[in-house]
C-alpha positions as CSV (number, residue, x, y, z in Angstrom):
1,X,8.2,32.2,165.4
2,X,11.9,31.6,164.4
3,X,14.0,33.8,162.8
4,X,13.2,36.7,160.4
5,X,9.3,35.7,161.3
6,X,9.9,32.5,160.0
7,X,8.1,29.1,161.9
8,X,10.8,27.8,164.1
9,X,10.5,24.3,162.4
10,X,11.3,25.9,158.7
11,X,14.6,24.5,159.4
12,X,17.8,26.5,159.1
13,X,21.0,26.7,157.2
14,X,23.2,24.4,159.3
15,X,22.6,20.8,159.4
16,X,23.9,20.8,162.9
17,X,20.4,22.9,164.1
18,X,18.7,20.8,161.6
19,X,19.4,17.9,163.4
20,X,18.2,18.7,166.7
21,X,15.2,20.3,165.3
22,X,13.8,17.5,164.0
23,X,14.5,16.1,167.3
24,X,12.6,18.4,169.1
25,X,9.9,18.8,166.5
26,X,9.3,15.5,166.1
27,X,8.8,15.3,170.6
28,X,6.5,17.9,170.2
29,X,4.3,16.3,166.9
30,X,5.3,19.3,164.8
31,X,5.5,18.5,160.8
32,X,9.5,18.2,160.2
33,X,9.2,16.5,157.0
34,X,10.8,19.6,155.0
35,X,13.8,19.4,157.1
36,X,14.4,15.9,156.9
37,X,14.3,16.5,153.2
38,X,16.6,19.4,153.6
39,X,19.0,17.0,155.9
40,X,18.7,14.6,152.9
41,X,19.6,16.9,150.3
42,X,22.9,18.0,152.4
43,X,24.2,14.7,152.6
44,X,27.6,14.5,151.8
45,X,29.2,12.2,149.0
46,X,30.4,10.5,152.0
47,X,26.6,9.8,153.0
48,X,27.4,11.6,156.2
49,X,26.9,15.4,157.5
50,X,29.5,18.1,158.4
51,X,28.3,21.6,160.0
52,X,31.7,23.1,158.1
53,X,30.9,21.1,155.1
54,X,31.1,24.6,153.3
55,X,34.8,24.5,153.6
56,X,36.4,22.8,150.7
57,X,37.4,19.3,151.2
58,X,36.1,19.1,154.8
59,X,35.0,15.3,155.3
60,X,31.6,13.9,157.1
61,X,32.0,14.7,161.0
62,X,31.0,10.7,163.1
63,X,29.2,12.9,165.5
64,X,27.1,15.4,163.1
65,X,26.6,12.5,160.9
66,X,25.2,10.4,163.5
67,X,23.1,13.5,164.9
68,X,22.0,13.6,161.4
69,X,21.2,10.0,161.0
70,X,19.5,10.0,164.2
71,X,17.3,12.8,163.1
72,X,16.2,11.6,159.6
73,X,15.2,8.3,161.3
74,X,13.3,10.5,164.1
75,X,11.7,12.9,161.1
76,X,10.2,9.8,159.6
77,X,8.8,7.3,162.3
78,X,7.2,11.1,163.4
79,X,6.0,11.5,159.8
């Protein structure tokens, strides 16, 4: 269990963790659909990903964007 009781593959708040929990889910055979779709939904208008994306302004990150890319490609060969 993750968090508050909650299944460690839930997913959490950052894309950052989100990234490299599909990653490891998706080793392991774990369902990580609903944090791909998470990921997905957190795109930026930018089509990338920022783990301070809550700060105004704040562009896509190359490195968080391609951590993200890599795990939305992972998430779905795994799904």
């Amino acid at each position: 269990m993750g968090h508050a009781g909650e299944p460690f593959f839930a997913g959490e708040v950052e894309p950052c963790i989100n990234g490299k929990a599909v990653t490891i889910g998706a080793y392991f055979g774990e369902d990580v659909r609903s944090i791909v779709d998470r990921l997905l939904g957190e795109q930026m208008r930018d089509a990338g990903w920022n783990c301070e994306a809550a700060a105004a302004g704040a562009p896509s990150s190359k490195s968080r964007t391609t951590s993200g890319r890599s795990a939305v490609d992972t998430g779905a060969r795994s799904g």
